[in-house]
N, C-alpha and C positions, 0 to 999 in steps of 0.2 A: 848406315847413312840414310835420312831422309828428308826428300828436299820436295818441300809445296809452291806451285805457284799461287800469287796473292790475287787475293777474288775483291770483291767490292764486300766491304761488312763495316756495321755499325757500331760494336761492340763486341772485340773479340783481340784477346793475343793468341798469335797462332806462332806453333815454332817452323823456321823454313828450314833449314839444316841441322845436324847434330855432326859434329866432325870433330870426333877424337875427343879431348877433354873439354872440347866448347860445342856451345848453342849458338846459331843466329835465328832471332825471332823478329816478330814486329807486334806492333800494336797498333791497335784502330779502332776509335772510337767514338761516337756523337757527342753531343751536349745533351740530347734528352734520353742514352742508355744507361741505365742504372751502373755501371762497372764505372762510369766517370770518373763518381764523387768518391767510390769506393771499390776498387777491385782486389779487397784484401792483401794480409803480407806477403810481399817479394818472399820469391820460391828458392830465389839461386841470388849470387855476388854479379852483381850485372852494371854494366857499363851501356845507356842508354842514349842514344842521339835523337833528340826532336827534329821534327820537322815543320812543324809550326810551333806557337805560342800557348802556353797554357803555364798556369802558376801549381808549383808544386809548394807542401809546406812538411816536412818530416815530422814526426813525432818528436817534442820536446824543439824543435825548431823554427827558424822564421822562414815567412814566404819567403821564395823562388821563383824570379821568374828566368823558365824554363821553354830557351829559345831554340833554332840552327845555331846561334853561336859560340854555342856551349855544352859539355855530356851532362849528365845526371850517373851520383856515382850511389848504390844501394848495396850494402851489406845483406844475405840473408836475413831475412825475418826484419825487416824494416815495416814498421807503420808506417805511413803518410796518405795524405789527401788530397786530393786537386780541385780545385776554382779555373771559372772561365777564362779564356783571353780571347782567343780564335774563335769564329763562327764555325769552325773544321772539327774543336772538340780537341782531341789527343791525337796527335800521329808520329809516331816512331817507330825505330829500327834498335834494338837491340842484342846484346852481345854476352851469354851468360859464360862465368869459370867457375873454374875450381876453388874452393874458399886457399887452398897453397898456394897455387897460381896468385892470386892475388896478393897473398902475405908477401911473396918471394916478390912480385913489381912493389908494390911500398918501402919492403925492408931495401930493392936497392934504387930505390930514390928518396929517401932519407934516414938520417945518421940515425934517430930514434927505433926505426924501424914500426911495424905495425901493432896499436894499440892492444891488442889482442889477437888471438887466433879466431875467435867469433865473429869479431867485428874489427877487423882488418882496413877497411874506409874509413877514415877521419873524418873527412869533407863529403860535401853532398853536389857540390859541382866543380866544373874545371873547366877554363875556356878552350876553343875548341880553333885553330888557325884554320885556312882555306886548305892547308895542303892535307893536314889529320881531316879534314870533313871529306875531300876528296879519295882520299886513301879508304876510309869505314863505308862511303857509299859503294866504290866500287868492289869494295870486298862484299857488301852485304848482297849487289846486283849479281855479281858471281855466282854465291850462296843461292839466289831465288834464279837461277837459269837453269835448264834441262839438263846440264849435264857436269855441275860442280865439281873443282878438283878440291876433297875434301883437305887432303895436305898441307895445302898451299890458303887453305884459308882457313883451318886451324893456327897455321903459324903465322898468319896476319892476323888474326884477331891478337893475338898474345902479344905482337909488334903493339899495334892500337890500344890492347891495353896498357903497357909499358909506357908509350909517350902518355895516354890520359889521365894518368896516375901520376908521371912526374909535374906535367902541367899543373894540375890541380894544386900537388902540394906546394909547388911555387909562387903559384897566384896564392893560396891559404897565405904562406908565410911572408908574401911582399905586402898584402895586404886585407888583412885580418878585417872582420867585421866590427869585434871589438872593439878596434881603435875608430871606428864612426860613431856620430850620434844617431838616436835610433830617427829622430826627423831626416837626417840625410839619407838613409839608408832608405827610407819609406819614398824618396823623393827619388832616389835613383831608380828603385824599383820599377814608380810609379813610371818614369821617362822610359823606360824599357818597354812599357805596357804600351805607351803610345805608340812609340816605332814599331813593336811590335804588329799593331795594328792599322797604323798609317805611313805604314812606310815608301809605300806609293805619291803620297803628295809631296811637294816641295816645302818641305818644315826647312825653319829657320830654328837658329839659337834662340833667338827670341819668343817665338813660338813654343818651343817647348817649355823654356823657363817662367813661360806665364802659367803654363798646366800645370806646375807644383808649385809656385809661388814664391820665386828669388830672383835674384839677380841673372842676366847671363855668362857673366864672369863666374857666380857664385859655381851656378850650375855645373859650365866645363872641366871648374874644379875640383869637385866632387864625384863628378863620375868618371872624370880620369883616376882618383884617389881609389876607387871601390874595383872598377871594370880593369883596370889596365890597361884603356884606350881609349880614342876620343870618341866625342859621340859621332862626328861624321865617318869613321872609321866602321862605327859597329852598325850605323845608318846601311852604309853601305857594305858590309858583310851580308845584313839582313837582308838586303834584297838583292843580294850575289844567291843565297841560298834560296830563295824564291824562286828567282829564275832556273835555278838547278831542276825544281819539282817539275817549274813549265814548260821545259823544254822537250816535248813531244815531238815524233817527227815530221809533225804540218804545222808545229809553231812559228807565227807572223813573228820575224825578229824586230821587225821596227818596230809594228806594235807593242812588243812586249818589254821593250827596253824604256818607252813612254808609259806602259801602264802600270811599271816601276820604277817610275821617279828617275829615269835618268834623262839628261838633259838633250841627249841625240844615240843614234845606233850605234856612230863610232865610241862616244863613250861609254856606253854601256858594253862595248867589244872590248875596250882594252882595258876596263876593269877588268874581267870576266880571266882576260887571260893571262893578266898579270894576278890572280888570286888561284886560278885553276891549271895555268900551264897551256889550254887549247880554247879556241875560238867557240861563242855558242853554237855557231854550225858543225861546226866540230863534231861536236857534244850532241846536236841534236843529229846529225846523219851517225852515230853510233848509236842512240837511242830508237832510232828504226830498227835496230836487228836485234835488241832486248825484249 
């Protein structure tokens, strides 16, 4: 077993635990360190959770954009490359297995079973609900504390992967990218990118459907079609997951519930806890003892 505390770094994956047949790692990275644009191929079958925004593109695949509201799924030896989104660069928390482990979550969440034993991932993303984001953070915060019960967070990763795997291939098969046009796709993306990055202001439908150039009707149609939800939905996941990062324990809640686009404290409170289960005070007087 070994378990690191996370330091401030620019470019760097570090592993925080190793327990039994899994890795919990993270990754951290600038926009101006060279591992960005290319930090060579995936080592291990790894199931990755962002923490900000950046665009992934796999080898032989289209961009991603790769948010909190969604994992990133990587077969060993996977190419790919990342493009900006975030001013923050890269920041995630990931979750490495056994290339079995993995075949064994695929084969039983669907009838086909896994494309191979090499390359067992199908898909390259799967959305990610508040309770699975809640569940991977707090197994990963476990993993990076003083005294990890490696057990118990071997068998939740394997939990986490199991839901992230059947998610994936359900969202893959309700709604396929094939069946879009490649303008839509590029439009949906593009509205991603924005929230992604302005998710603090008060955007309108209209707003956003002027940034990729259609209707507002067209728009909500479309990205419910591709995403599997509305955009005020995933508006507001994206800055449920914001505020998860800021919640330190001398964070101003009022202020932060306005510096995320919410309309007052209380509702930014009872989103918070109808997505996570507990109040951001909560959340933040347990994060004083992490």
């Amino acid at each position: 077993m070994r378990a690191v505390r996370e330091t401030d770094v620019v470019g760097k994956d570090e592993l925080v635990l190793a327990a039994g047949r899994v890795l919990v790692g993270r990754f951290r990275c600038s926009l101006t360190h060279p591992l960005f644009r290319d930090s060579g191929l995936i080592q291990n079958f790894l199931v990755v959770f962002p923490r900000n925004a950046v665009e992934i593109t796999h080898a032989g695949g289209k961009p991603i954009v790769s948010d909190p509201t969604r994992a990133m799924l990587y077969n060993r030896g996977q190419e790919y490359r990342r493009a900006p989104i975030s001013p923050d660069g890269d920041r995630c928390d990931w979750f490495a297995f056994q290339g079995a482990d993995v075949a064994e979550a695929v084969a039983a969440a669907s009838a086909n079973g896994p494309a191979s034993e090499d390359r067992p991932l199908s898909v390259a993303q799967g959305p990610v609900d508040a309770k699975l984001y809640l569940r991977q953070r707090r197994l990963f915060e476990e993993a990076s504390s003083l005294s990890p019960d490696p057990l118990r967070i071997e068998e939740g990763a394997l939990l986490v992967l199991d839901r992230t795997v059947r998610g994936a291939l359900r969202f893959a098969g309700a709604a396929p990218d094939r069946h879009l046009e490649r303008s839509r796709r590029q439009r949906v993306a593009a509205v991603q990118e924005t929230i992604a990055t302005r998710f603090g202001e008060r955007l309108t439908l209209a707003d956003l459907a002027r940034t990729v150039g259609c209707s507002s009707f067209h728009l909500a149609r479309i990205f419910r079609a591709q995403t599997g939800t509305t955009l005020h939905a995933h508006l507001t996941q994206v800055r449920l997951r914001a505020a998860m990062e800021r919640l330190g324990p001398r964070a101003d809640l009022a202020g932060l519930s306005f510096e995320l686009g919410f309309s007052s404290h209380s509702h930014f409170t009872s989103a918070f806890r109808r997505a996570f289960g507990a109040t951001p005070s909560a959340v933040r007087a347990r994060n004083a003892f992490i």
